[in-house]
C-alpha positions, 0 to 999 in steps of 0.5 A: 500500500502506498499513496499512489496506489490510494490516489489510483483507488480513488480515481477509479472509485473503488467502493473499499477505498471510498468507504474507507476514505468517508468513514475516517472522514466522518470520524476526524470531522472533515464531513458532519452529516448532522442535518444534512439531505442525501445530496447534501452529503453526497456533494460534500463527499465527492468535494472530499474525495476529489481532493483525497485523489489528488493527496500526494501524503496519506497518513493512516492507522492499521485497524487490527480489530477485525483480526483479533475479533476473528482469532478470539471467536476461533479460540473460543469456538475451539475451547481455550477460553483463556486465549479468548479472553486475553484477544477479546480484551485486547480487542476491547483495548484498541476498541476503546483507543480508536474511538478514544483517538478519533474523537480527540483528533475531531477535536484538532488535539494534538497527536502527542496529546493523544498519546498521552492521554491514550498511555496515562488513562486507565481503562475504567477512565476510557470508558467514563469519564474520559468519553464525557470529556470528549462529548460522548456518551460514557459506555452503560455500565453493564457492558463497562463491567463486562469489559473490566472483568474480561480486562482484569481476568486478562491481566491476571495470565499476562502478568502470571503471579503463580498463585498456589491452588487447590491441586483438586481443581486441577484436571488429569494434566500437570498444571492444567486447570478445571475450565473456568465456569466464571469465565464461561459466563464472562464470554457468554456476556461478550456478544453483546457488548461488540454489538453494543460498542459497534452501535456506540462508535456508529453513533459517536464517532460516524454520526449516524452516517453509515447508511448515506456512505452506503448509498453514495458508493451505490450510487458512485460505484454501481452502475446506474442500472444495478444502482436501481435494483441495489435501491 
């Protein structure tokens, strides 16, 4: 990837790097669809775009969610629930650095701020108050807890303390411990809170916004007759 290959993409209109380019628009502040018609956003984007193409910079962040949501959810499936929490709680952490981020970058702060703020707040902080400071919503509490629990259950095979137990909770194996009922119900909680972020950052971060990009790369991408079947 480099920036003429993203220059190229968008001239030919190439409906992932539009969608791309729009989200992250939407997300630094560059286009507020608040209020606005279908074709009022629509001129605004082609505006973006048009000037996006003719970039000779870009500068972007690699979002690893979708593959660590994936990795976890095959953990999970295969039985090794503490890889799950450990990549689910990850995933929880860049979530709430990227919203964190993209939200701090609206607000034009600057990047070795954000940093900062990212490395000195702690996760309960990210989750509250620090959302409220930035003009969000801070996260409902019960999906919070669900995010600390995964956060704390994590942390505690990470930065492994070898705690003595009861060798009668162990299974047939040398050091291999009975499955965690606890944690089952942990990760039987987590569904719902990825849907429940998903929401929060299509709300707080895209505005709402996702239907009108799809619609724009319907009408931009597609050609005219299968743009209206698509619609």
């Amino acid at each position: 990837m480099d920036s003429k290959l993203i220059r190229d993409s968008l001239k030919d209109k190439d409906p992932i790097a539009i969608r791309i380019f729009l989200r992250g628009a939407l997300a630094d502040g560059d286009i507020d669809p608040r209020g606005k018609t279908f074709e009022s956003f629509a001129a605004e984007a082609a505006v973006f775009l048009r000037h996006a193409s003719k970039r000779r910079k870009h500068v972007a962040s690699q979002d690893h969610r979708p593959s660590i949501l994936a990795s976890a959810r095959r953990a999970r499936s295969e039985g090794d629930l503490t890889l799950a929490c450990v990549l689910l709680a990850l995933w929880c952490e860049h979530w709430i650095n990227g919203v964190v981020a993209a939200l701090a970058v609206r607000r034009a702060l600057a990047e070795d701020l954000i940093s900062q703020m990212l490395r000195d707040t702690p996760l309960h902080g990210k989750l509250s108050w620090l959302l409220s400071i930035l003009d969000a919503r801070p996260i409902a509490s019960a999906h919070r807890a669900t995010i600390l629990d995964l956060a704390n259950r994590r942390n505690a095979f990470v930065h492994y303390k070898w705690k003595r137990t009861d060798v009668d909770d162990w299974g047939e194996t040398w050091g291999e411990l009975r499955s965690d009922p606890a944690l089952g119900r942990v990760l039987d909680r987590v569904d719902s809170t990825v849907l429940y972020l998903r929401q929060w950052e299509e709300q707080y971060v895209f505005l709402g916004a996702s239907p009108l990009i799809e619609e724009f790369i319907s009408n931009t991408c597609v050609p005219a007759a299968v743009s209206r079947r698509v619609r």
